[in-house]
C-alpha positions in Angstrom: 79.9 19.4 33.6 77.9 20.1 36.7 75.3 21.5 34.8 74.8 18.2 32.1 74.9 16.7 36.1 71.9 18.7 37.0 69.9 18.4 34.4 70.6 14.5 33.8 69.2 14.7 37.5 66.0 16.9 37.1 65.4 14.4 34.8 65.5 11.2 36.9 63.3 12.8 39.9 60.2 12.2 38.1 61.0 9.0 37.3 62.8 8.3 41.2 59.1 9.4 42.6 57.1 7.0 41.2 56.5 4.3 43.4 56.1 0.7 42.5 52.6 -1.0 43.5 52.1 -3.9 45.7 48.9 -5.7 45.0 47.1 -7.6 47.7 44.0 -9.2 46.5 44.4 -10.6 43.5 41.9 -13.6 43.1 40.9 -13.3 46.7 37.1 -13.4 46.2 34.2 -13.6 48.2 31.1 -15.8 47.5 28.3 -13.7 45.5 30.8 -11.5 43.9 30.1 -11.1 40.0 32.2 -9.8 37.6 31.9 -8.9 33.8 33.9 -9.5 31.2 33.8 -8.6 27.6 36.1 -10.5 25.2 38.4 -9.6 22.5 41.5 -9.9 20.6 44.9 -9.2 21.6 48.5 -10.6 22.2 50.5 -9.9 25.0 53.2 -7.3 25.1 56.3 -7.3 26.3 57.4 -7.1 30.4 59.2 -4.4 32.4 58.9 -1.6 34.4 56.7 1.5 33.8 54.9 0.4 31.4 52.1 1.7 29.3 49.7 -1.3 27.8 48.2 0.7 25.8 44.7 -1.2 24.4 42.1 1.2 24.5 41.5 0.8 20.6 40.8 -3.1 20.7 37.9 -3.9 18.7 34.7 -5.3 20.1 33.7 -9.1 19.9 30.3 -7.8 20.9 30.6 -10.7 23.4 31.0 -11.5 27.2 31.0 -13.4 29.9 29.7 -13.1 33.7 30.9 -15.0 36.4 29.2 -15.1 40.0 31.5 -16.6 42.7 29.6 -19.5 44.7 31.0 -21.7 47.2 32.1 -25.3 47.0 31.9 -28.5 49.3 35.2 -27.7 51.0 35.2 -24.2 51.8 36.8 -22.4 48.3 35.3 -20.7 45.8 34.3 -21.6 42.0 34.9 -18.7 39.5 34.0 -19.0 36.1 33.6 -22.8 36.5 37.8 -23.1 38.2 37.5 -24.0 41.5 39.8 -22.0 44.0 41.3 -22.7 47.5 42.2 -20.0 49.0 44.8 -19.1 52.0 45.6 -16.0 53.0 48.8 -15.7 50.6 47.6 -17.9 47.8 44.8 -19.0 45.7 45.3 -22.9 44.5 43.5 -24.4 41.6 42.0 -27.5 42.7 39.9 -28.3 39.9 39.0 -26.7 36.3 36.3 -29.2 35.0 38.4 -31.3 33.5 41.1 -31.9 35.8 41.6 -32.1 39.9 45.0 -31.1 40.9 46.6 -32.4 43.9 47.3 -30.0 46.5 46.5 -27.7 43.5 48.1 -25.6 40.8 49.3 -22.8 42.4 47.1 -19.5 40.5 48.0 -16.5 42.6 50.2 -15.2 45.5 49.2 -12.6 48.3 51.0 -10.2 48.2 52.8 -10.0 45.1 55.3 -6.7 43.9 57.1 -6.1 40.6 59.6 -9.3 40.1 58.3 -11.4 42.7 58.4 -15.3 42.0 56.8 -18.2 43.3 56.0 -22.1 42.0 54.4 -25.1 42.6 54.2 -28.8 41.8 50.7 -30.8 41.8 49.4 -34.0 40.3 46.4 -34.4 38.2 44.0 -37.3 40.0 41.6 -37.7 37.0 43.0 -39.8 34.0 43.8 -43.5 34.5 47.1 -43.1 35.0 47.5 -39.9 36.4 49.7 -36.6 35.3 51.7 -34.2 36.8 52.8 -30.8 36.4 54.4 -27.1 37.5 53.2 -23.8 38.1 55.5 -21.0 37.7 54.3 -17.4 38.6 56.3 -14.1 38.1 55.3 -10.1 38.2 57.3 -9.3 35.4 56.0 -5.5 34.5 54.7 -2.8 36.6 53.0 0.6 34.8 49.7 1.9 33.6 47.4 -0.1 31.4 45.0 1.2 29.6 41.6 -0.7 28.5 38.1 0.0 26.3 36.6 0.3 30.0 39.2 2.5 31.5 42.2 3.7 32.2 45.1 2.3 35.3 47.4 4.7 35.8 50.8 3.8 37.4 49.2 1.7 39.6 49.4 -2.0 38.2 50.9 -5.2 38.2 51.2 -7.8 35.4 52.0 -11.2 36.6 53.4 -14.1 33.7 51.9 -17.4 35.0 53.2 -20.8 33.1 51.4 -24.1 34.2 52.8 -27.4 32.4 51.6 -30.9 33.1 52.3 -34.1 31.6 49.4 -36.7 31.3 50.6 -40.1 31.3 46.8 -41.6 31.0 46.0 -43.7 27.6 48.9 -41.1 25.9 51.3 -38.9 26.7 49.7 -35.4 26.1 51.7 -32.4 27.2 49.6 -29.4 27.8 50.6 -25.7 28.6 49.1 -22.9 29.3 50.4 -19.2 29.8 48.1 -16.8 31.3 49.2 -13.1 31.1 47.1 -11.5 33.9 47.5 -7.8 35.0 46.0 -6.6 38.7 45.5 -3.5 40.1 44.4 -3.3 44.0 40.9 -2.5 44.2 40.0 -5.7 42.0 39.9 -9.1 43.0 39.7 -10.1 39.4 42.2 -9.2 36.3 41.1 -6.5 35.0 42.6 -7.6 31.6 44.0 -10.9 30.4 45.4 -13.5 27.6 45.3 -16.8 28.0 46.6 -19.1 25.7 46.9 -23.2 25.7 49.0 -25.2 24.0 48.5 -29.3 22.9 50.2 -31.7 20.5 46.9 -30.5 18.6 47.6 -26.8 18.2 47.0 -23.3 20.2 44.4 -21.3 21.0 44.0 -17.9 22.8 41.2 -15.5 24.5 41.5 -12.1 25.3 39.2 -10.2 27.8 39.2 -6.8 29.5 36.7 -6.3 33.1 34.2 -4.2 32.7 32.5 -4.6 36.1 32.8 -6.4 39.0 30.1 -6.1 42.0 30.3 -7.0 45.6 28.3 -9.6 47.6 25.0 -8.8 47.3 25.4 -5.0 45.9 22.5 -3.3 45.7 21.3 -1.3 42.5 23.5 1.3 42.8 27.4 0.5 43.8 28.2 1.2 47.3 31.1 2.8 46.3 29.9 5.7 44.9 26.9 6.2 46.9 26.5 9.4 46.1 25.9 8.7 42.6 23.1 8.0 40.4 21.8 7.5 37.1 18.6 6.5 35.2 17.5 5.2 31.8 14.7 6.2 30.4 13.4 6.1 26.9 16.6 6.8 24.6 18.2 8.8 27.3 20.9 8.2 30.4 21.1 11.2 33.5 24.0 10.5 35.6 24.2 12.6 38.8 27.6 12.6 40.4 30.0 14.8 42.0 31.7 16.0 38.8 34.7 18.1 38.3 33.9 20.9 36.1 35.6 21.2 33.2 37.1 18.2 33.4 37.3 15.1 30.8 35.2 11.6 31.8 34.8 8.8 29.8 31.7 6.6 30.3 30.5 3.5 28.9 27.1 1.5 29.2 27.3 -2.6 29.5 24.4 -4.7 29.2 24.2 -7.7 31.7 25.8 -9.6 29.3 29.0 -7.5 29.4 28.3 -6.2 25.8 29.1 -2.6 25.5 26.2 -1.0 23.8 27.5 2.9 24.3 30.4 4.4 25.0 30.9 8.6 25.3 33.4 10.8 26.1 32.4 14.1 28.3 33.8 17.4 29.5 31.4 18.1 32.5 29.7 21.5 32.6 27.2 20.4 35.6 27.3 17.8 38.1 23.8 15.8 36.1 24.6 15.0 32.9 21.8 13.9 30.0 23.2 11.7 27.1 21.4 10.6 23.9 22.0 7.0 23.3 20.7 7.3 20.1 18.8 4.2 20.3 16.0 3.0 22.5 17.3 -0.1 24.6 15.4 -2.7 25.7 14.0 -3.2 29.3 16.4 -4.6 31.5 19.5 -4.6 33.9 22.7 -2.3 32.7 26.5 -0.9 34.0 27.5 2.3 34.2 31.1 3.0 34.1 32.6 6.2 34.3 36.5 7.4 34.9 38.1 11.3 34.7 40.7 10.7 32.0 44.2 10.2 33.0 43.2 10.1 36.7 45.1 7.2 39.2 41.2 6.3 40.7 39.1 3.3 40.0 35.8 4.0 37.3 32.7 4.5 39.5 30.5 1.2 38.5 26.9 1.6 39.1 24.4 -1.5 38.0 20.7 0.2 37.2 17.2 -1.1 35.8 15.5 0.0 32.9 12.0 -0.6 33.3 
């Protein structure tokens, strides 16, 4: 018996030693951030703890989006056309293009942890005769999640958030949307999502994964990796960096757009690696990603020029 005790044991300390993240940023952004998405297909798995989300094999829409954060007239943000207020817990969605919500559907809490809650009520000022609604946000899975840009090992959250609202303008339309939205800490921004919406007229859904994000007024190459470089020339990348030998990478090659027009797996052998690209791209501004498989960091995300 004390032996099945031990072993039942050895078994759990893995599992006992993996802490839980707490992520404190999410949608807190600065003005002049931009950030890259590339869009795809997808429906949202199940919640819980230690997960893997595993969807590294999605296919490619070959299409993407880039959103720059400016400011507004009172002090918040507008990303991707939503405009934000922002506290220091929470960010508040005040207005989406169609709508202006009164104080503001609530989008995102600071900080948030595996099965934390929160929720809000606002009123919609825009239609005749006004609507209202809810906004309900829980973490409900914590785990690693794995993406076409990279991998996010142990180290994020996913939060659920459900926002319903009632117009009572010319007819009563009841709208809801459900926004599956998973963080990790060194990201203002998702770095996946699935959004759906949901009318009297039907449903729709988008799916999109980040592929880069870039602070205020970065310069060509990412601060963050400073000691990094790479260069396009002809048919032909170099990246310089500060490699592990013998060790696996992945890399993949955005154009501004956020479509991904190379991707590459590597073991290094040298800290400056030359790829073929097999194709002579055209002159213009391009993403670097690169990540060591299976490793807990953030890619290194480096924005160069082809001339």
């Amino acid at each position: 018996m004390k032996k099945h005790y031990l072993a039942l044991l050895a078994f759990a300390l893995p599992l006992l030693t993996i802490a839980q993240p707490t992520i404190n940023n999410a949608e807190n952004y600065s003005v002049g951030e931009e950030i890259h998405y590339q869009l795809t297909t997808a429906t949202a798995p199940g919640p819980g703890g230690h997960q893997t989300w595993d969807f590294s094999s999605l296919p490619d829409t070959g299409a993407g989006t880039v959103d720059i954060v400016q400011t507004d007239s009172n002090g918040g943000v507008i990303v991707g056309g939503i405009d934000f207020m922002m506290t220091s817990t929470t960010s508040y969605m005040i207005s989406n293009g169609l709508a202006n919500y009164t104080p503001g559907a609530l989008y995102a809490k600071r900080p948030i942890a595996y099965n934390d809650v929160a929720n809000n009520s606002f009123v919609d000022t825009t239609l005749v005769g006004h609507g209202s609604g809810t906004c309900d946000l829980v973490v409900d899975g914590w785990g690693t999640l794995k993406t076409p840009a990279a991998t996010y090992t142990e180290n994020v959250l996913r939060v659920r958030l459900a926002m319903h609202q009632v117009d009572s303008g010319i007819i009563n339309l009841t709208t809801d949307h459900v926004y599956y939205l998973w963080y990790v800490d060194n990201h203002h921004a998702p770095v996946f999502r699935v959004d759906s919406i949901t009318t009297a007229f039907g449903s729709q859904s988008t799916t999109q994964f980040l592929t880069a994000d870039f602070p205020t007024a970065v310069p060509s190459v990412n601060y963050a990796a400073r000691n990094t470089t790479v260069n396009m020339s002809g048919n032909k990348v170099t990246l310089n960096a500060a490699l592990e030998l013998d060790k696996s990478y992945e890399m993949s090659i955005f154009n501004i757009s956020g479509q991904k027009v190379y991707q590459n797996s590597f073991t290094a052998t040298t800290s400056t690696q030359t790829f073929n690209l097999n194709q002579d791209l055209p002159a213009g501004t391009y993403i670097l990603s690169f990540v060591k498989k299976n490793s807990i960091n953030a890619p290194i995300v480096l924005k160069t020029i082809k001339q």
